[in-house]
VMD Tcl script that builds the backbone (N, CA, C; Angstrom):
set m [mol new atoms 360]
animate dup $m
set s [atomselect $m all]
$s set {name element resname resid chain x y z} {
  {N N UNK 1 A -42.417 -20.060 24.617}
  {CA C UNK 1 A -43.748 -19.769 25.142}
  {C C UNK 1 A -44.752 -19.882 23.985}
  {N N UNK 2 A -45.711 -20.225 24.121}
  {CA C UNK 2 A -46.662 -20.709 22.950}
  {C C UNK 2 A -48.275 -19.608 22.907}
  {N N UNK 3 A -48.800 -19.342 22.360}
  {CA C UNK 3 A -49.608 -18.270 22.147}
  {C C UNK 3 A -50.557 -18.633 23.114}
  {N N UNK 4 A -50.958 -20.115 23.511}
  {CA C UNK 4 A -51.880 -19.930 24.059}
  {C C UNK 4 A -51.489 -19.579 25.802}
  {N N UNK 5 A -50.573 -19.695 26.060}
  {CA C UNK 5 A -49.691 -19.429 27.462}
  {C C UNK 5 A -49.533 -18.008 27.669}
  {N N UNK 6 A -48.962 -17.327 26.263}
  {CA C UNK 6 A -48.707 -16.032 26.056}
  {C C UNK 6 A -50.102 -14.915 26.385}
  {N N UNK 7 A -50.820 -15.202 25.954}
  {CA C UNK 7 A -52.202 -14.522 26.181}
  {C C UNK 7 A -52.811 -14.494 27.304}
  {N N UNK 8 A -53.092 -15.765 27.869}
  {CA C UNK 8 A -52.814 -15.699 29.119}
  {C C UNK 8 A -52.491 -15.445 30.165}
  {N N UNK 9 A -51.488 -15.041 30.029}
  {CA C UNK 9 A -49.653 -14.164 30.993}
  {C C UNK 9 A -50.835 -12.693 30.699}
  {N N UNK 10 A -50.766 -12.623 29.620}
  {CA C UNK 10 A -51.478 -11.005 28.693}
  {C C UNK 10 A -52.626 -11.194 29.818}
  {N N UNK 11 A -53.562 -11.767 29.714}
  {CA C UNK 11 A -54.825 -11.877 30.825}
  {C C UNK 11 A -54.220 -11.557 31.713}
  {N N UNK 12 A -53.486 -12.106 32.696}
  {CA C UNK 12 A -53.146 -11.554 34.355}
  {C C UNK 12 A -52.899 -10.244 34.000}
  {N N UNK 13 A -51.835 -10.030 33.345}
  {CA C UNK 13 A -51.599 -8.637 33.615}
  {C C UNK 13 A -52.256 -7.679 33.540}
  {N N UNK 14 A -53.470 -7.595 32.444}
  {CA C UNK 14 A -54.285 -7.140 32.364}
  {C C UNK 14 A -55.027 -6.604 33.038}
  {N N UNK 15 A -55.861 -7.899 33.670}
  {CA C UNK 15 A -56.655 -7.961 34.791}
  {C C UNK 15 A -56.188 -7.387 35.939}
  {N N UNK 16 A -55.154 -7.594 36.541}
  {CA C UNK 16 A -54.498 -6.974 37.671}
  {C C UNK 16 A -53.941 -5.778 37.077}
  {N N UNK 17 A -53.854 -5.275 36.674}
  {CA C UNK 17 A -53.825 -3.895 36.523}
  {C C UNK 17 A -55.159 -3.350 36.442}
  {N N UNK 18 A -56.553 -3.340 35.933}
  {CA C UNK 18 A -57.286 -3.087 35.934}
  {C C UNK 18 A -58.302 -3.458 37.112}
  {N N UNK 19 A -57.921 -4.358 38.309}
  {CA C UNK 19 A -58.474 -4.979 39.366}
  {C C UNK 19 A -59.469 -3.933 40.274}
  {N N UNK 20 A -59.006 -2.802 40.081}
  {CA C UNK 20 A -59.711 -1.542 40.914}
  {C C UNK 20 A -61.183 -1.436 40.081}
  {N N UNK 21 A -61.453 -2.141 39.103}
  {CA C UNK 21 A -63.084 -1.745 37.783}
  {C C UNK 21 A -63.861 -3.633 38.834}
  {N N UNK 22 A -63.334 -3.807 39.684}
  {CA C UNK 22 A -63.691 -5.406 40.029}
  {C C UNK 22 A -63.846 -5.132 41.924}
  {N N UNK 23 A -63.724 -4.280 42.063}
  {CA C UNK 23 A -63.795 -3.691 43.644}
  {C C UNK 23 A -65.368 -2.632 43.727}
  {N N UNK 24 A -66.268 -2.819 44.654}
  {CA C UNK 24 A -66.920 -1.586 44.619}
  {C C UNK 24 A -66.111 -0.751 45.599}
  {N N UNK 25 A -65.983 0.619 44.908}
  {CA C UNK 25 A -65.546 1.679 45.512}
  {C C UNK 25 A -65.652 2.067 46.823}
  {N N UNK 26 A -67.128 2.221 47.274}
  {CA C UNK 26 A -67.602 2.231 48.555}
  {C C UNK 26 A -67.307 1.220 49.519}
  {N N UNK 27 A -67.631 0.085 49.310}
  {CA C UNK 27 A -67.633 -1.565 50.344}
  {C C UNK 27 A -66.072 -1.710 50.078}
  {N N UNK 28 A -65.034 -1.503 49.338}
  {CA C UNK 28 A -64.224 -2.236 48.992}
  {C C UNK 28 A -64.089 -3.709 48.918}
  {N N UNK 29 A -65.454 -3.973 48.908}
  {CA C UNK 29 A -65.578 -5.435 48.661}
  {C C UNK 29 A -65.337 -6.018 46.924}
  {N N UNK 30 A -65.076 -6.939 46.763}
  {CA C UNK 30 A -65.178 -7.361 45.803}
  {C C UNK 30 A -66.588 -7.757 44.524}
  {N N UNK 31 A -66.836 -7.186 43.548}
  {CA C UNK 31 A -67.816 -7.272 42.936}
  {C C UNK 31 A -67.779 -7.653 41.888}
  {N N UNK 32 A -69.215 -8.715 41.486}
  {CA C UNK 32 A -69.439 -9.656 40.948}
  {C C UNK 32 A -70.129 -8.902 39.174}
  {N N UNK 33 A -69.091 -8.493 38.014}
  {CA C UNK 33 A -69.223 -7.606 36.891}
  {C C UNK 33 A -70.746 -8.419 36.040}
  {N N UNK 34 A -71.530 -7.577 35.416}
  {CA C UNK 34 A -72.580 -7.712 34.954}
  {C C UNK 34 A -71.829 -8.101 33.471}
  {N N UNK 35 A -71.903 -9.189 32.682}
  {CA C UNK 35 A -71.367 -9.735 31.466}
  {C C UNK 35 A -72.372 -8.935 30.120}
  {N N UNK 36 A -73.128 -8.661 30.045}
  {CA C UNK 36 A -73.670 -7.971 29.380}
  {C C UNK 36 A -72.984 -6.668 28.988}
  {N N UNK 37 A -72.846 -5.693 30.630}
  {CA C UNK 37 A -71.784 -4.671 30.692}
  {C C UNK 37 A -70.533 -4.638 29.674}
  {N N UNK 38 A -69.964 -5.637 30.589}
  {CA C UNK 38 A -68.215 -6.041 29.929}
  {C C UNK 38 A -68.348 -6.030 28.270}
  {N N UNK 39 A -69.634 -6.570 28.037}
  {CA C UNK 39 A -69.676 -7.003 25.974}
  {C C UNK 39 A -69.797 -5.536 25.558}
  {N N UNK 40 A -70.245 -4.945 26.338}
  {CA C UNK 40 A -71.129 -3.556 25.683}
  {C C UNK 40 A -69.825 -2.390 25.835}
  {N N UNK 41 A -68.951 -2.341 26.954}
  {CA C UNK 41 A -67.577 -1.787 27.249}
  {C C UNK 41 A -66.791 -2.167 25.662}
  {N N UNK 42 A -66.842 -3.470 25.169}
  {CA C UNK 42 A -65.748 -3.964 24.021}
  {C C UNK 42 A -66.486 -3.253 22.965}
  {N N UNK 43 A -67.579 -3.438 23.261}
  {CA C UNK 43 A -69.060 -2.625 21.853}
  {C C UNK 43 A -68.114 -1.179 21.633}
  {N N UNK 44 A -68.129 -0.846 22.609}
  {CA C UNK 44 A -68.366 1.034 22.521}
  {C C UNK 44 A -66.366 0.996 22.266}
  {N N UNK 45 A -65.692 0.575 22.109}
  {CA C UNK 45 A -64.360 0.348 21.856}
  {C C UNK 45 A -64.091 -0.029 20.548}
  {N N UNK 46 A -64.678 -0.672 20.212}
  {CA C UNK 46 A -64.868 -0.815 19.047}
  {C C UNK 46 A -65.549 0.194 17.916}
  {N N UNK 47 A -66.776 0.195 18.227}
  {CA C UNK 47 A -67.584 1.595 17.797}
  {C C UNK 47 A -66.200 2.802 17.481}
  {N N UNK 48 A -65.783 3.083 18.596}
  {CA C UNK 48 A -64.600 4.461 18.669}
  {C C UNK 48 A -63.834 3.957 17.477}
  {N N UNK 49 A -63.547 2.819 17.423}
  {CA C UNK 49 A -62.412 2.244 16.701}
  {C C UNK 49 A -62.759 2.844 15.137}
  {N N UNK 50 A -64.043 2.239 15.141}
  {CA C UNK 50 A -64.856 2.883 13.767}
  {C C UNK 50 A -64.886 4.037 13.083}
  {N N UNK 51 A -65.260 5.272 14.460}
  {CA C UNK 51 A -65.165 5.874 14.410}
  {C C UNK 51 A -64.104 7.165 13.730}
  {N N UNK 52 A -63.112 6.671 14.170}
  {CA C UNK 52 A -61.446 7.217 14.160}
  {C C UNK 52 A -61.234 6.906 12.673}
  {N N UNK 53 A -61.648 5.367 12.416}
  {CA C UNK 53 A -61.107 5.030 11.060}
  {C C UNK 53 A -61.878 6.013 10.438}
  {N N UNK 54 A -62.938 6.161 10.319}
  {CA C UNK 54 A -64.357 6.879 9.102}
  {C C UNK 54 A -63.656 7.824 8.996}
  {N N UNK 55 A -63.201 9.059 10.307}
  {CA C UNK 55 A -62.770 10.065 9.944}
  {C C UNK 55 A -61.028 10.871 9.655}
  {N N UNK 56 A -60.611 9.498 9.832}
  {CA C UNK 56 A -59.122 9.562 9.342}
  {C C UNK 56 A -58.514 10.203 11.182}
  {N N UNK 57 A -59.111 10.309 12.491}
  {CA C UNK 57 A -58.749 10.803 13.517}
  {C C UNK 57 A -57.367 10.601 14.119}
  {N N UNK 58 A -56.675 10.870 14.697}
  {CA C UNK 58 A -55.311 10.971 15.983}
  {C C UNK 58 A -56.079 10.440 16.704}
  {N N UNK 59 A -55.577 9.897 17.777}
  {CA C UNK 59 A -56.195 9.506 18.825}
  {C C UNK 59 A -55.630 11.099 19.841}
  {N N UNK 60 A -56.845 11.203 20.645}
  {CA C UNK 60 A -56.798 12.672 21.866}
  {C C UNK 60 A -56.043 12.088 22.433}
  {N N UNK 61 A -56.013 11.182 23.785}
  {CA C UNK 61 A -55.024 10.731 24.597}
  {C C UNK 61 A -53.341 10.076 24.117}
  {N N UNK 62 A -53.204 9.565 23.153}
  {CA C UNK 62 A -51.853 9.359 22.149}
  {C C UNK 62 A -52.251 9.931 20.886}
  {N N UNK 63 A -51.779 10.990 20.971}
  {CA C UNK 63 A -51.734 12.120 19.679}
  {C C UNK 63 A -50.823 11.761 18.690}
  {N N UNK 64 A -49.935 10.991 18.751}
  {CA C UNK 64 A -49.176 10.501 17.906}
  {C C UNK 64 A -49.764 8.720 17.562}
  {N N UNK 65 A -50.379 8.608 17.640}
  {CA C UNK 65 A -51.531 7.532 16.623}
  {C C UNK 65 A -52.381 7.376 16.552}
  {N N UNK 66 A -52.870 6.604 15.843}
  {CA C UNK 66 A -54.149 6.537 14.880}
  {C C UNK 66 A -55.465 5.912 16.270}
  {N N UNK 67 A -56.191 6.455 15.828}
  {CA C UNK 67 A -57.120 6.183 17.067}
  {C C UNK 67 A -58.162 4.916 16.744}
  {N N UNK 68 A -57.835 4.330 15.552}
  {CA C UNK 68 A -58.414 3.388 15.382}
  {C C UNK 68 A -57.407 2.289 15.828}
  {N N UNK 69 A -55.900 2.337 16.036}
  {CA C UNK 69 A -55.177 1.470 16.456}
  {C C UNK 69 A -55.266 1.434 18.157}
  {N N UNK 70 A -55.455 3.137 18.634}
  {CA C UNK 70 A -55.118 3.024 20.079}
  {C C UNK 70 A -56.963 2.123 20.434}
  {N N UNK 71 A -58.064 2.561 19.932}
  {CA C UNK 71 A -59.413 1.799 20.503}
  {C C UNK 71 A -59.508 0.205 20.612}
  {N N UNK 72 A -58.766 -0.163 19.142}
  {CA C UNK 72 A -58.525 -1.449 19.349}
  {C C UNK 72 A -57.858 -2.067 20.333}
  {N N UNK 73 A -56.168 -1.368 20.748}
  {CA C UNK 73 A -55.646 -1.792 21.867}
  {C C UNK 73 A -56.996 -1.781 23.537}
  {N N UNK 74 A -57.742 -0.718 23.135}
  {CA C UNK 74 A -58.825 -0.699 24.235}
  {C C UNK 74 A -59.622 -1.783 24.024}
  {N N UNK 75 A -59.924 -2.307 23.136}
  {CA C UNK 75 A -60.859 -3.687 22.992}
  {C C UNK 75 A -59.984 -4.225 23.292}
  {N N UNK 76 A -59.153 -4.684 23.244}
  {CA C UNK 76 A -58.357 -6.456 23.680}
  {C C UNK 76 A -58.048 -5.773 24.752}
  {N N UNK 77 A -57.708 -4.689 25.862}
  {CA C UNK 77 A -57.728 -4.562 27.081}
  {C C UNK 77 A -58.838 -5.150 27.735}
  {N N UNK 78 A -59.991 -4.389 27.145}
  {CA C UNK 78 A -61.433 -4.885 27.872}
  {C C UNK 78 A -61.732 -6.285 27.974}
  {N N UNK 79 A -61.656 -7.114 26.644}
  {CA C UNK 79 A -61.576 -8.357 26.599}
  {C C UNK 79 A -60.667 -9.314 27.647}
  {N N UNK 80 A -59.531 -9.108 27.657}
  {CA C UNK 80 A -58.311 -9.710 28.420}
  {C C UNK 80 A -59.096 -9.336 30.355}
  {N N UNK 81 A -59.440 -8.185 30.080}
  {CA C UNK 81 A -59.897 -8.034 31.457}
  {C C UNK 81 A -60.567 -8.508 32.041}
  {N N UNK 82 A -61.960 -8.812 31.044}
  {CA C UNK 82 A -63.255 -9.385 31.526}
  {C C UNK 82 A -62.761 -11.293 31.276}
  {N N UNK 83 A -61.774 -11.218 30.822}
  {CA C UNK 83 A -61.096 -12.648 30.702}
  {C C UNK 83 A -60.515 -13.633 32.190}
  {N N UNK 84 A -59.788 -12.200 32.744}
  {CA C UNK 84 A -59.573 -12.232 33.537}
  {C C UNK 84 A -60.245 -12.340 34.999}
  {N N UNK 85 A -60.948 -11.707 35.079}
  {CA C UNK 85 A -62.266 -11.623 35.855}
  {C C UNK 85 A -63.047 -12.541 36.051}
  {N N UNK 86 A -62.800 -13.412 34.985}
  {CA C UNK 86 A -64.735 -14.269 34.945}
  {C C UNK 86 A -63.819 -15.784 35.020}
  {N N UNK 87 A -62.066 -15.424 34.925}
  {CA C UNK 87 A -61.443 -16.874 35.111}
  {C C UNK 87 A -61.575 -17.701 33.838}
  {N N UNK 88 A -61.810 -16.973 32.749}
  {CA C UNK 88 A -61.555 -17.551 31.490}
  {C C UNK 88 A -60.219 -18.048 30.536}
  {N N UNK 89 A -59.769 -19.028 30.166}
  {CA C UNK 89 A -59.243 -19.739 29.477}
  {C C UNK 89 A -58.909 -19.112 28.250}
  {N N UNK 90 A -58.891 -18.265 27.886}
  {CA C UNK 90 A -58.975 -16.879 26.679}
  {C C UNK 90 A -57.726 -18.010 25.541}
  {N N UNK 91 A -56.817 -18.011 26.583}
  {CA C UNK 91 A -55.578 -18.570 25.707}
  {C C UNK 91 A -55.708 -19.387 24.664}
  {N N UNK 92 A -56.415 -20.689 25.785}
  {CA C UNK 92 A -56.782 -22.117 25.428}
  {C C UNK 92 A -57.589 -22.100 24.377}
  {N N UNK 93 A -58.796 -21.135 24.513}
  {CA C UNK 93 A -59.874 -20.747 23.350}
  {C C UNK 93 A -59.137 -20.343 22.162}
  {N N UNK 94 A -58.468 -19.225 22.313}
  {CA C UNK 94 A -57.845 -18.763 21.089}
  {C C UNK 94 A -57.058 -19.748 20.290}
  {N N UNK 95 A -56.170 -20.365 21.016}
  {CA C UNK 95 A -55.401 -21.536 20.424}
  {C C UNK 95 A -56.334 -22.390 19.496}
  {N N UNK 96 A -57.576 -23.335 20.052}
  {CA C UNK 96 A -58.356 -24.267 19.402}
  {C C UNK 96 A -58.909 -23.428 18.310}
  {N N UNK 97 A -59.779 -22.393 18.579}
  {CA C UNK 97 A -60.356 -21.555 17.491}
  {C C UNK 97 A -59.849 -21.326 16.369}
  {N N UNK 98 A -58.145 -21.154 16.448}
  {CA C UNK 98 A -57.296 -20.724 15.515}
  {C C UNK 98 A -57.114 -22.575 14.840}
  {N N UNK 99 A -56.941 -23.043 15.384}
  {CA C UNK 99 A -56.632 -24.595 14.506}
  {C C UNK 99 A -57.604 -24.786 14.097}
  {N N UNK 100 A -59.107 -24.432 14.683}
  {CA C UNK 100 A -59.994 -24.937 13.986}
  {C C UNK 100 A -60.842 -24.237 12.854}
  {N N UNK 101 A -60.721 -23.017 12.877}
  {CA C UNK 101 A -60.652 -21.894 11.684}
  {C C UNK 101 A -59.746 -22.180 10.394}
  {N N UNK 102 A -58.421 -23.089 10.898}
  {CA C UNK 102 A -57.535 -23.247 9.699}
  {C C UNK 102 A -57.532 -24.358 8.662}
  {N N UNK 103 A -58.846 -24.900 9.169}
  {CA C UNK 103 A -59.370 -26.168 8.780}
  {C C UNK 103 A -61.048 -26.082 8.186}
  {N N UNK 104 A -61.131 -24.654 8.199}
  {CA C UNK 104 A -62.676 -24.773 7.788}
  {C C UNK 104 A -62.706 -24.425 6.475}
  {N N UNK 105 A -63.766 -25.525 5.741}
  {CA C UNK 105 A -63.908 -25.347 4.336}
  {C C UNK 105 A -64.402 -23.922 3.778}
  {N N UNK 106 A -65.522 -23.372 4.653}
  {CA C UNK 106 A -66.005 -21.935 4.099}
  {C C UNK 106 A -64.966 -20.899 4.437}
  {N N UNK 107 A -63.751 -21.359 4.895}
  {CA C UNK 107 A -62.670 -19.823 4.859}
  {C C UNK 107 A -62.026 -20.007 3.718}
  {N N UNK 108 A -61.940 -21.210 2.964}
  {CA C UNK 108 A -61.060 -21.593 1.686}
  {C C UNK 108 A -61.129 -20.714 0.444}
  {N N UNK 109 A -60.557 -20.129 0.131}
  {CA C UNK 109 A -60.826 -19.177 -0.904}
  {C C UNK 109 A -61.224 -19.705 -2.065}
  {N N UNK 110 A -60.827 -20.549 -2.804}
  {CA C UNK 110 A -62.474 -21.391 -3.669}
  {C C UNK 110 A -63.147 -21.608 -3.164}
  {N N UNK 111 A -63.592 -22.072 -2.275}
  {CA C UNK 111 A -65.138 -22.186 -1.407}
  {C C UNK 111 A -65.684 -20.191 -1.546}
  {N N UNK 112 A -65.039 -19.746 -1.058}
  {CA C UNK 112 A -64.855 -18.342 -0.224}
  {C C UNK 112 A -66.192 -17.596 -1.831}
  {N N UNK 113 A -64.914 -17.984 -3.427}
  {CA C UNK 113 A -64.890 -17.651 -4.321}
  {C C UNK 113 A -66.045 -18.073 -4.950}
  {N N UNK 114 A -66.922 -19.040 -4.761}
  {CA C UNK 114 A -68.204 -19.897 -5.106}
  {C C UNK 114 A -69.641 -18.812 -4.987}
  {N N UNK 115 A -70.465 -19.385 -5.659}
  {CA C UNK 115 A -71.701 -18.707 -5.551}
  {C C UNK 115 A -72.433 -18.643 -3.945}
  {N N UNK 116 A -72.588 -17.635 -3.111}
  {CA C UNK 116 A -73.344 -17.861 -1.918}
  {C C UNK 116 A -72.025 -17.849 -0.774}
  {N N UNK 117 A -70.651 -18.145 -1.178}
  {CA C UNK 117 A -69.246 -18.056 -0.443}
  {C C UNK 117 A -69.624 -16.678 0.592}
  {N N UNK 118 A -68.507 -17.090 1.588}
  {CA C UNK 118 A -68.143 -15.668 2.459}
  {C C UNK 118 A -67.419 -14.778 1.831}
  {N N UNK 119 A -68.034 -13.508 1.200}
  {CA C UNK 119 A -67.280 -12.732 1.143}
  {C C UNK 119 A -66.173 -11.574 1.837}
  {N N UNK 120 A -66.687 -12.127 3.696}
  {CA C UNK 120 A -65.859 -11.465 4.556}
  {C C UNK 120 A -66.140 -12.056 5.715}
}
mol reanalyze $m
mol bondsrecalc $m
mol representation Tube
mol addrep $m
């Protein structure tokens, strides 16, 4: 199975497990998620993530880890979800992104190392 297939598989499941955040409650109709929302859901998951790290935290709901590991697992939930949802290609993306990241001159660590370079 190849990563970009793998993630993918990761998307359905995701998504269908989370399918009840894609229903309005009332109509039980199906509803059409505000994308702004979904970015701002990964925002505030992240943020926590931050959070946890700054202050060395447990995570409340898994008390036995680090709550900067469990928020992150909450960002790539949210992500995979809204992946799922909107019928995105997450896999396919990740795959090209990654070949084409492994080929870029400004990630090269002499480049990186140069005056004006990425330092992160």
């Amino acid at each position: 199975m190849n990563q970009q297939q793998t993630l993918n598989d990761l998307r359905d499941i995701v998504h269908n497990a989370n399918s009840k955040w894609w229903v309005d409650p009332i109509t039980r109709e199906p509803k059409i998620r505000n994308v702004g929302e979904l970015l701002m859901l990964v925002t505030s998951e992240l943020a926590e993530a931050l959070e946890g790290d700054r202050k060395g935290l447990m995570d409340t709901h898994l008390p036995n880890r680090p709550m900067l590991e469990v928020e992150l697992a909450d960002a790539i939930i949210r992500i995979l979800d809204m992946a799922g949802g909107m019928k995105l290609d997450i896999g396919g993306a990740f795959a090209d992104k990654m070949a084409y990241n492994s080929q870029r001159a400004d990630h090269k660590l002499e480049n990186r190392a140069k005056e004006g370079g990425k330092k992160y």
